[in-house]
TORLUMNU-804889 format. One record per residue (C-alpha): residue in one letter; x, y, z. Coordinates in steps of 0.1 Angstrom, whole numbers, plus 5000, padded with zeros to 4 digits. Example, Ala and Ser with C-alpha at 12.3 -4.5 7.8 and 13.67 -1.06 7.14 Angstrom:
2
{rec a,{5123,4955,5078}}
{rec s,{5137,4989,5071}}
This chain:
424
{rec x,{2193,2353,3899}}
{rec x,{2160,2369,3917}}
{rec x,{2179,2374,3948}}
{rec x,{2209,2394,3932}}
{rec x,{2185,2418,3914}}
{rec x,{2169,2421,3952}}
{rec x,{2200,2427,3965}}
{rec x,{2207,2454,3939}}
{rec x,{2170,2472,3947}}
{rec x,{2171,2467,3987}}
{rec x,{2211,2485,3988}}
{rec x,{2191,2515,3976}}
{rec x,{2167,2518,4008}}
{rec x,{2206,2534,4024}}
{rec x,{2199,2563,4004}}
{rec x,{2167,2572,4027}}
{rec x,{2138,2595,4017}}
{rec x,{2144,2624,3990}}
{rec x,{2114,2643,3981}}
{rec x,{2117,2653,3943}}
{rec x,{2098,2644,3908}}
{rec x,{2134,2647,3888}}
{rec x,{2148,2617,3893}}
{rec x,{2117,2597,3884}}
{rec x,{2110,2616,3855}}
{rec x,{2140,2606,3840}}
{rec x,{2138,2569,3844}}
{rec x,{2103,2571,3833}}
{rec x,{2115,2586,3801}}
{rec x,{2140,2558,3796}}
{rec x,{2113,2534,3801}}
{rec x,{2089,2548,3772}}
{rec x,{2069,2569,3799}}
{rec x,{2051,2535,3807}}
{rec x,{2024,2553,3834}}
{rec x,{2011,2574,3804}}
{rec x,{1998,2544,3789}}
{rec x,{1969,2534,3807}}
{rec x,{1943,2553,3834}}
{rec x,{1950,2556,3869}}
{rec x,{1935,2566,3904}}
{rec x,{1957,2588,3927}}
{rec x,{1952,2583,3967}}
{rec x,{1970,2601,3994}}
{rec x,{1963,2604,4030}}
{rec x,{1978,2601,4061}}
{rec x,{1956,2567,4069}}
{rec x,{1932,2543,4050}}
{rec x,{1946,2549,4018}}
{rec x,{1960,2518,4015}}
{rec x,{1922,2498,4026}}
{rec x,{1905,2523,4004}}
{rec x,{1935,2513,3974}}
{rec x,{1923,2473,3978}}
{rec x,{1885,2480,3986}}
{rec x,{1887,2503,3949}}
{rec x,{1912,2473,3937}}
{rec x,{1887,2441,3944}}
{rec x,{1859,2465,3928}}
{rec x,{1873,2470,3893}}
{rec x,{1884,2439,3891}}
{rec x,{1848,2425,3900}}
{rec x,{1839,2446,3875}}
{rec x,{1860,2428,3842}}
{rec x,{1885,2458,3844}}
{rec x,{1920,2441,3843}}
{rec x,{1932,2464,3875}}
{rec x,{1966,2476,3883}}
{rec x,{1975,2477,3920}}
{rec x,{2007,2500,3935}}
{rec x,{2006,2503,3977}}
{rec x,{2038,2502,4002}}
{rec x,{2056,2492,4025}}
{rec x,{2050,2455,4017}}
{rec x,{2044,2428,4052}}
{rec x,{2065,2402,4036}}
{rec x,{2077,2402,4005}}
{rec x,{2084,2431,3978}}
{rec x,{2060,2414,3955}}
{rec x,{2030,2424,3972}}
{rec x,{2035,2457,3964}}
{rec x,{2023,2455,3927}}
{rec x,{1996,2433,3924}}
{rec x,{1970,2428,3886}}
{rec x,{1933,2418,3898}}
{rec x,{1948,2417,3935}}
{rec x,{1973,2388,3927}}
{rec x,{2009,2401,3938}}
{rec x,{2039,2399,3906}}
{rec x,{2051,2362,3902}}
{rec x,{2095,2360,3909}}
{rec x,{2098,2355,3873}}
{rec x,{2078,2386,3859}}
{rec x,{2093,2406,3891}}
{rec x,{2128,2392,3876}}
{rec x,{2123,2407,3842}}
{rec x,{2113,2440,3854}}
{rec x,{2140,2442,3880}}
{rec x,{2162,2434,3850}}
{rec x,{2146,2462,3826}}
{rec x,{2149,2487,3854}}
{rec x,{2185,2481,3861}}
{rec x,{2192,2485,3824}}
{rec x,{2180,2521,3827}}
{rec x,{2193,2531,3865}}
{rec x,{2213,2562,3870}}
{rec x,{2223,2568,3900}}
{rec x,{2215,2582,3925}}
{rec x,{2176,2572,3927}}
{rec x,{2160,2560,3957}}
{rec x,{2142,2526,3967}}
{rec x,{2111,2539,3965}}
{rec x,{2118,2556,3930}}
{rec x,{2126,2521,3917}}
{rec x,{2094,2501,3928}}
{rec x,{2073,2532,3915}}
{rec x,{2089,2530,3881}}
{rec x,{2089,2494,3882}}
{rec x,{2050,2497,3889}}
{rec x,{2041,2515,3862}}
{rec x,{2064,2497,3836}}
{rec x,{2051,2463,3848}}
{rec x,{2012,2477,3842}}
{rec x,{2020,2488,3812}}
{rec x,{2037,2455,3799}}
{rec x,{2003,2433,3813}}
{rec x,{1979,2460,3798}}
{rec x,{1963,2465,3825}}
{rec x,{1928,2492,3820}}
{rec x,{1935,2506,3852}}
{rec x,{1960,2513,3881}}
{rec x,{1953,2523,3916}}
{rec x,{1983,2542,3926}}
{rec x,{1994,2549,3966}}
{rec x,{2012,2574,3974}}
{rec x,{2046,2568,3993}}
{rec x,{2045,2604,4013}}
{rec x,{2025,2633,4009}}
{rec x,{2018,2637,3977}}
{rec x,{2032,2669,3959}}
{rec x,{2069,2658,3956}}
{rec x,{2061,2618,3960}}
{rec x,{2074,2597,3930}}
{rec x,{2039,2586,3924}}
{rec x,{2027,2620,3912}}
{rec x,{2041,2617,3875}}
{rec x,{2000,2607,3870}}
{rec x,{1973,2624,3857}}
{rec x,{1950,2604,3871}}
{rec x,{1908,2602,3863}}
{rec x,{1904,2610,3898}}
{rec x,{1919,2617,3932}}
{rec x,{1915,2607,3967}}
{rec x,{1927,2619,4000}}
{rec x,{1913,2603,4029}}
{rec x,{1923,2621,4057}}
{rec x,{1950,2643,4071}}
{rec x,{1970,2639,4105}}
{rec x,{2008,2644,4118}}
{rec x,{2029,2618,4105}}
{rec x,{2064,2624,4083}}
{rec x,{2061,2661,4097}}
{rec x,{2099,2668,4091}}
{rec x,{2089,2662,4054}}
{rec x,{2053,2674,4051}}
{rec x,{2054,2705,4074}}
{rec x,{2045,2707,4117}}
{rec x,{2008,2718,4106}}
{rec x,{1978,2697,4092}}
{rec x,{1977,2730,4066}}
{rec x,{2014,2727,4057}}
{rec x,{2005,2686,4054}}
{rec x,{1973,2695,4035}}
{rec x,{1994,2718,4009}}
{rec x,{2011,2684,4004}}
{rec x,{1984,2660,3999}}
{rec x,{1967,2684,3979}}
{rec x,{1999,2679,3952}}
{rec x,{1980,2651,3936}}
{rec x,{1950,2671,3924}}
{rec x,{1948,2674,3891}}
{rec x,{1932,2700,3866}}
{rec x,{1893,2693,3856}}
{rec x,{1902,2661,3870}}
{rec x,{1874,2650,3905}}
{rec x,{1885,2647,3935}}
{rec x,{1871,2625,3965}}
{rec x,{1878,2635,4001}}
{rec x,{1871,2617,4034}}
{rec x,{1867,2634,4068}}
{rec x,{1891,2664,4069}}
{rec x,{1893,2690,4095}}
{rec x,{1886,2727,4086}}
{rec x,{1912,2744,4082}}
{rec x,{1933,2716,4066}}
{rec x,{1902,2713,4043}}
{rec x,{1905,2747,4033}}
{rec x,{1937,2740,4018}}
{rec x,{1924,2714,3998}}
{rec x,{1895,2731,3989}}
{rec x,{1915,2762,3976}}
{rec x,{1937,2740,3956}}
{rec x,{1907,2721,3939}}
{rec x,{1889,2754,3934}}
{rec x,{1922,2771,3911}}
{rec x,{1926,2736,3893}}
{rec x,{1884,2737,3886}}
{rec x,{1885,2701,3900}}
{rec x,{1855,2689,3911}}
{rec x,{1852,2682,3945}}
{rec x,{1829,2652,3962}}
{rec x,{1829,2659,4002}}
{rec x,{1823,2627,4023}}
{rec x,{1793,2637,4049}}
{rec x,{1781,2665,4023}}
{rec x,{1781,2643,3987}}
{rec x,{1777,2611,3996}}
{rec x,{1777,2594,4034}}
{rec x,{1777,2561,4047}}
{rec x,{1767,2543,4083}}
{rec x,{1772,2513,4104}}
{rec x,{1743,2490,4114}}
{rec x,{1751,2458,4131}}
{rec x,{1781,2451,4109}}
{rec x,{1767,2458,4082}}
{rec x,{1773,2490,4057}}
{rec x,{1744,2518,4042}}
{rec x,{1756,2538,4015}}
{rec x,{1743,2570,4000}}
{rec x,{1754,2586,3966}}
{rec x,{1745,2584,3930}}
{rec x,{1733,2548,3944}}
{rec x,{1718,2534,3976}}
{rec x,{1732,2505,3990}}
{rec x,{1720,2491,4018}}
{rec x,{1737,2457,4039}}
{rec x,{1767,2459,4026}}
{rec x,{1795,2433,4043}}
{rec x,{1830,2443,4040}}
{rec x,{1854,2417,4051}}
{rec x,{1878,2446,4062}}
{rec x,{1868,2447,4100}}
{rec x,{1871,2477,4122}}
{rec x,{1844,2504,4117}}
{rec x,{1869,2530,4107}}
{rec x,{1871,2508,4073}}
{rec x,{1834,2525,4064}}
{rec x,{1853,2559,4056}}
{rec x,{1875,2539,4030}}
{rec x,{1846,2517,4017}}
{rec x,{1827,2551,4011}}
{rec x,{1857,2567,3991}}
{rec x,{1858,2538,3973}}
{rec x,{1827,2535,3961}}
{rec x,{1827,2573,3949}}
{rec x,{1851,2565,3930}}
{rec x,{1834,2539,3916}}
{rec x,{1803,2564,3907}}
{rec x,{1828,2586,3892}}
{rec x,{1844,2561,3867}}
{rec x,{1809,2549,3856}}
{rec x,{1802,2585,3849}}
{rec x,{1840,2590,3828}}
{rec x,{1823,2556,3805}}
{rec x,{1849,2532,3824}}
{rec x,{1819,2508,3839}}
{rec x,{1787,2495,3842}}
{rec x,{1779,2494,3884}}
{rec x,{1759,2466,3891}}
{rec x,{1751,2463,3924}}
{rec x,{1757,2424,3930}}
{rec x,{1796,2427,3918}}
{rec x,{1799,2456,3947}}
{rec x,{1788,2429,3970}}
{rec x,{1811,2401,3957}}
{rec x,{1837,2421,3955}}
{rec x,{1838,2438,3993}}
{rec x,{1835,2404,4003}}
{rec x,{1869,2392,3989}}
{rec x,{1888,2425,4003}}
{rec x,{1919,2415,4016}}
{rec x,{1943,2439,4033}}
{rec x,{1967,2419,4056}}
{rec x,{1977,2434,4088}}
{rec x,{1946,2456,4088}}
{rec x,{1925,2450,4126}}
{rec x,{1930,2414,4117}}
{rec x,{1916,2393,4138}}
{rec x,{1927,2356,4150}}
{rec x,{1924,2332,4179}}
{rec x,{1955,2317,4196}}
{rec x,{1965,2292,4227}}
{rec x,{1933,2312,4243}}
{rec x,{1942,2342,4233}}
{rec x,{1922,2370,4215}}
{rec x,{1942,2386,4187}}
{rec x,{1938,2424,4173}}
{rec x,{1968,2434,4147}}
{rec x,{1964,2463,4132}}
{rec x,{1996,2488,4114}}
{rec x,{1984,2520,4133}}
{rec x,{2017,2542,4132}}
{rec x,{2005,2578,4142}}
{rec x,{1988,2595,4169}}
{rec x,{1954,2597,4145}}
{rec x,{1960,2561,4131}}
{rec x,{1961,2552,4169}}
{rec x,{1930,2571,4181}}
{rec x,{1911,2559,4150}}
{rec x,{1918,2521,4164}}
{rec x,{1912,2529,4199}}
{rec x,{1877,2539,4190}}
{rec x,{1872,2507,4174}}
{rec x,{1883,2487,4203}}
{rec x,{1862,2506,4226}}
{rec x,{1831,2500,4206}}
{rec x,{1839,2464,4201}}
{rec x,{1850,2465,4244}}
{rec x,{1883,2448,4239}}
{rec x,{1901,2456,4265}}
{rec x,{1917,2452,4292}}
{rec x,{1944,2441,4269}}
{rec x,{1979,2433,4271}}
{rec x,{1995,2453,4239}}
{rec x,{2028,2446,4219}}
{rec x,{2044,2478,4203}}
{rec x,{2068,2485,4183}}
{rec x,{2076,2518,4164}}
{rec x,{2099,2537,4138}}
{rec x,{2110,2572,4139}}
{rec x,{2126,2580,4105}}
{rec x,{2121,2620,4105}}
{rec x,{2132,2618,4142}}
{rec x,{2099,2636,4152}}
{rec x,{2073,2611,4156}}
{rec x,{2060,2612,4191}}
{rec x,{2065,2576,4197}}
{rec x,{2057,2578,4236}}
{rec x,{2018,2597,4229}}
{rec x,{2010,2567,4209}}
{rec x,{2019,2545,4241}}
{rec x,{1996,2569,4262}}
{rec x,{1967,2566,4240}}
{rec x,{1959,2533,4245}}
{rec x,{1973,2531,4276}}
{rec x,{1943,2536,4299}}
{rec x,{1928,2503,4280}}
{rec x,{1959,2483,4284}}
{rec x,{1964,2458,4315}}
{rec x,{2002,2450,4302}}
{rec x,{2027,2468,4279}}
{rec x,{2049,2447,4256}}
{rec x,{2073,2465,4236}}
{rec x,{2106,2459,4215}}
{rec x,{2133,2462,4191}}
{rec x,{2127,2449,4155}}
{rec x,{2142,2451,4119}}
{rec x,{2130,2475,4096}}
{rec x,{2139,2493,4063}}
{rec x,{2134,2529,4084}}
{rec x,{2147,2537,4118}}
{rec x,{2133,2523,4146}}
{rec x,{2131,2534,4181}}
{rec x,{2154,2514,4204}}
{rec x,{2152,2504,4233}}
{rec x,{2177,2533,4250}}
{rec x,{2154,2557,4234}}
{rec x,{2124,2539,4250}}
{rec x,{2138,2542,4283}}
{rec x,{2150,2579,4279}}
{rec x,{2120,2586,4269}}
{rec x,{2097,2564,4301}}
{rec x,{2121,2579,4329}}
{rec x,{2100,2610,4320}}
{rec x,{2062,2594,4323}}
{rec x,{2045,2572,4342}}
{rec x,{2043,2542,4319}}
{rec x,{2046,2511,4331}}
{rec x,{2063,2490,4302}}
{rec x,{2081,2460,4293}}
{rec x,{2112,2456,4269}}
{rec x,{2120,2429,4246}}
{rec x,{2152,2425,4225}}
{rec x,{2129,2409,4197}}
{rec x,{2095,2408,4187}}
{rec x,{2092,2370,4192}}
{rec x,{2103,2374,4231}}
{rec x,{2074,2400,4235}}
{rec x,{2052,2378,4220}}
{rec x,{2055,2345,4240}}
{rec x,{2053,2364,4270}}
{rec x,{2019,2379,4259}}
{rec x,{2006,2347,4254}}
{rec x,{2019,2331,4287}}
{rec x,{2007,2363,4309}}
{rec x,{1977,2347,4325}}
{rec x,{1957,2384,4334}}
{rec x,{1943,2390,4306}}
{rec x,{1926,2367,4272}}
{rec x,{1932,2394,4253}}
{rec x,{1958,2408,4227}}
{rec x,{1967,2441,4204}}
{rec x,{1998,2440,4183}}
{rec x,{1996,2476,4168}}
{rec x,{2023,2503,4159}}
{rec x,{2049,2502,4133}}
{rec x,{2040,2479,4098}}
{rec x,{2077,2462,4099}}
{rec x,{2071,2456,4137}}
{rec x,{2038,2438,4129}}
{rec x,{2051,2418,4098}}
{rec x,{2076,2401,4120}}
{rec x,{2050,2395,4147}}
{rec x,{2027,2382,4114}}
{rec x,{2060,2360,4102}}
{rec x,{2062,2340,4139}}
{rec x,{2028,2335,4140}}
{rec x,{2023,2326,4104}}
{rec x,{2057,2301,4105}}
{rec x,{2036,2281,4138}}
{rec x,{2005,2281,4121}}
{rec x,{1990,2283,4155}}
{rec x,{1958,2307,4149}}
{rec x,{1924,2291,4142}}
């Protein structure tokens, strides 16, 4: 039974990305206008808003609010993308939502329509006292932004959907900025100037208050361990989310936190922050394992600032040489999918890369080649992701591994690795 109501919600990924609030809106209505009954937090960005969505997640829920959780893509399976005190929808509460929502579907809608209405209706049916709401892409015309959130977040702004967002990080900005709300406070992370201007501007009309990190609150790395300056001080904190990029999301986070104590939602105390960072799970996120000798970096870094984020890391943790797997989409048709290659290029020894199955388009292998004949890259290609894999394993020049690129190419390098249960 499951399967056929998947069936009916996976046909709809065909009818690709359609920026619009109309559509939603009117299922919503059907539903009872289930995201208007319980608070929410808004976060857009073009990276960490997912880590920043689970670090905010395992903190409310440490703190005895029952907490609503709505990210995407999922890794492996579409429960994950709706999780209550970060446990993902069982198949038989994912059933009767499925079966609710097809009740109510006009067509046409999109996929991503129908998993953000289905978020909100199943919160609403649990009762949850908060959701933590993604955003899909951008933010202004993003299903998600039916809200009126307690606050908003936007963690940073790069190039990445460009044929929907805009070919400038102010056009991009204007976007993101869609989710601010009126009188409602927003959080930002480390935003360039002029794309911060936008923001700014926007806040500024809508008399949103506006926390700045670097300005209103800050945060620093000391041997692996997290200070953290606000309304509170908190000093050692450990985040299980490795990579030190993750402290920009843990600082967001924790404003938000401040900010919801100050709007009567919570009582911080300081030893549930430190449980709860602890238990932060974000799969795919610069996981690390160990296998047949092998070190193992996988981390979803999709865009050209994603990429340079992680290259940083790697550099300060010096792991490299490496031999790197890759694999990446290009649904607008305008990702520069070869400038992510030559980013990390200088650091890797061996260059993996190939085809894999995804809900977007992916870049095949004739585009790969079309697009090498004009570089110098010296690159591998792989039919599958499992055939790129074994040879990384077998190639005896380096002891060391980064899987990085497209989420769907990682899930099914997660899926071969997770089926051997190889990795210690």
């Amino acid at each position: 039974m499951l399967e056929s109501y998947l069936a009916w919600l996976y046909q709809h990924q065909f009818h690709g990305i359609k920026p619009g609030l109309f559509r939603i809106v009117k299922i919503l209505k059907k539903l009872g206008n289930p995201h208007k009954r319980y608070p929410t937090i808004h976060i857009a960005g073009t990276n960490g808003k997912g880590s920043t969505c689970a670090i905010l997640s395992s903190l409310l829920t440490e703190h005895n609010l029952k907490t609503g959780l709505y990210t995407s893509p999922h890794l492996f399976r579409v429960n994950e993308r709706f999780k209550i005190n970060n446990q993902d929808v069982s198949d038989e509460e994912l059933l009767e939502m499925l079966k609710i929502l097809k009740k109510h579907t006009e067509e046409p809608i999109t996929y991503f329509e129908l998993t953000t209405a289905l978020a909100f209706l199943y919160f609403a049916e649990k009762k949850v006292d908060i959701a933590v709401i993604e955003t899909g892409l951008g933010g202004r015309l993003d299903a998600t932004n039916v809200i009126f959130p307690e606050a908003s977040i936007i963690t940073t702004i790069g190039f990445d959907h460009t044929k929907y967002l805009g070919n400038t990080l102010e056009k991009i900005a204007f976007e993101k900025a869609g989710i601010i709300k009126r009188e409602r406070p927003l959080v930002l992370g480390k935003i360039q100037k002029e794309p911060l201007k936008v923001i700014l501007n926007r806040a500024k009309a809508l008399y949103s208050k506006t926390f700045l990190l670097d300005e209103d609150f800050k945060i620093n790395l000391k041997e692996n361990l997290w200070n953290y300056e606000g309304k509170y001080i908190l000093k050692d904190l450990e985040l299980s989310l490795k990579g030190a990029f993750q402290g920009n999301n843990l600082a967001l986070a924790l404003k938000t936190l401040e900010i919801l104590e100050d709007r009567g939602f919570l009582q911080i105390e300081e030893m549930k922050i430190r449980d709860a960072l602890k238990k932060v799970n974000w799969e795919g996120r610069y996981k690390k394992i160990s296998l047949k000798n092998k070190e193992i970096i996988i981390d979803c870094a999709h865009n050209v600032e994603g990429i340079r984020t992680l290259k940083e890391s790697l550099l300060q943790e010096n792991f490299y040489p490496f031999i790197l797997l890759f694999g990446a989409t290009n649904e607008d048709g305008e990702k520069p999918f070869l400038s992510l290659l030559e980013e990390l290029y200088p650091l890797a020894i061996k260059i993996f890369i190939s085809e894999f199955i995804a809900e977007r388009r992916i870049v095949t292998l004739q585009e790969w080649k079309e697009a090498l004949k004009e570089s110098n890259l010296k690159v591998e290609l792989f039919e599958t992701p499992s055939l790129a894999f074994e040879s990384a394993l077998n190639y005896q020049n380096s002891d060391k591994i980064l899987i990085t690129g497209s989420i769907y190419f990682v899930s099914e390098i997660l899926k071969i690795i997770n089926k051997e249960k190889l990795y210690v």
